[in-house]
C-alpha positions as CSV (number, residue, x, y, z in Angstrom):
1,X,0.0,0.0,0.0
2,X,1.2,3.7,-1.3
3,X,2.6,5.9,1.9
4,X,2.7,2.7,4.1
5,X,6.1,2.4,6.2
6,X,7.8,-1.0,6.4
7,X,10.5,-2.3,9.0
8,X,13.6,-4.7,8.4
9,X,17.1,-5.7,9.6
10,X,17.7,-7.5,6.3
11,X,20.8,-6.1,5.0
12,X,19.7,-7.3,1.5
13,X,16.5,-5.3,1.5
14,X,18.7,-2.5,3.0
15,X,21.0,-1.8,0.9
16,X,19.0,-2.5,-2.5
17,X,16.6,0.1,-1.1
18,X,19.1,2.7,-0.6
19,X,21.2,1.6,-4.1
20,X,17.8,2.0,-5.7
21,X,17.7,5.6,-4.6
22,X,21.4,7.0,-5.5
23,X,22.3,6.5,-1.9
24,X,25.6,5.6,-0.1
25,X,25.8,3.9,3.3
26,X,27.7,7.3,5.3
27,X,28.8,7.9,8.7
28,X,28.7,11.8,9.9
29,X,32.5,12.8,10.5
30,X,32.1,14.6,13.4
31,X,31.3,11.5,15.2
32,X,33.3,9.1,13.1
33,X,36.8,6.9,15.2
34,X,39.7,5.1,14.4
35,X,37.5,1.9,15.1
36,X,34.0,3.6,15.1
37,X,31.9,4.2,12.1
38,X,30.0,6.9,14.2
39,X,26.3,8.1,13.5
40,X,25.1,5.7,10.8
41,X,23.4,8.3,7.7
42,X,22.8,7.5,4.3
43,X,24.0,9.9,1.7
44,X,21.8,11.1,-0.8
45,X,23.9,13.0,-3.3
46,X,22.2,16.3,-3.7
47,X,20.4,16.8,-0.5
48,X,21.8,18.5,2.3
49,X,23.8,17.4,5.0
50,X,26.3,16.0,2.1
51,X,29.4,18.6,3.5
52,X,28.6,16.7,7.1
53,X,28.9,13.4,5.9
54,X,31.7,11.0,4.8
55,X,30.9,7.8,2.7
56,X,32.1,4.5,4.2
57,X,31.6,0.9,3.3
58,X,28.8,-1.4,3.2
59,X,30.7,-4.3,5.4
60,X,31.4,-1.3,8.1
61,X,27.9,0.2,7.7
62,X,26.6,-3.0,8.8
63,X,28.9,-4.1,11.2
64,X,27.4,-0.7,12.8
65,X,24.3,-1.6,12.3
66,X,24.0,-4.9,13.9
67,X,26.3,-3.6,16.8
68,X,23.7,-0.5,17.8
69,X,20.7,-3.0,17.3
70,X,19.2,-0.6,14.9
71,X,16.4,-1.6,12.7
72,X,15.5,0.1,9.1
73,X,12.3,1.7,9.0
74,X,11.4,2.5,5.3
75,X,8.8,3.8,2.9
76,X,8.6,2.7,-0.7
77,X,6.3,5.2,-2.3
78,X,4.5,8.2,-0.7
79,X,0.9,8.4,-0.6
80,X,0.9,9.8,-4.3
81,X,2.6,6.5,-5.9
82,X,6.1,8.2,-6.4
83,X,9.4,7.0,-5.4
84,X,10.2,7.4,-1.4
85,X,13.3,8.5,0.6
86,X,11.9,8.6,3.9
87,X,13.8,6.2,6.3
88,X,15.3,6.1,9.3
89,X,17.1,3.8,11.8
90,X,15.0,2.8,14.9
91,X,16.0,0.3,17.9
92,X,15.5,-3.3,17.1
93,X,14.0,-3.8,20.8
94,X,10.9,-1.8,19.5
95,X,9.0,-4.1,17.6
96,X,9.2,-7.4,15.3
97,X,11.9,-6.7,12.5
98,X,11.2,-8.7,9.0
């Protein structure tokens, strides 16, 4: 359903969801360590916030991920039938992840 919001861990889904889009997996480099990927973001090219982020692998993007038990909470299309951004990373611990 158009505008509905959808809730994974599946890295698959994940990442095909943001490829699909023209996004990167990125960290924000203000938070970013020497063995930390920092705040999790994805990178949009073209929207703001791109001179506060820093594009970093998949394999550390997940590693991240699955460390801060964060879940993917995702839109597809928006109520009108076009193409979605809207996502953002929630605790696994609130709900049933698919």
């Amino acid at each position: 359903m158009a505008g509905q919001s959808k809730r994974t861990t599946d890295h698959k889904t994940i990442r095909k969801w943001i490829e699909e889009r023209g996004g990167f997996p990125a960290t924000v480099k203000s938070t970013k360590g020497k063995d930390d990927a920092g705040v999790l973001r994805v990178d949009f090219p073209g929207y703001s916030g791109g001179a506060s982020l820093e594009r970093i692998s998949w394999e550390d993007f997940f590693q991240k991920f699955d460390e801060a038990r964060l879940a993917f909470l995702y839109q597809d299309e928006t109520r009108d039938g076009e193409t979605s951004r809207f996502f953002k990373f929630v605790s696994r611990d609130n709900g049933d992840d698919q």
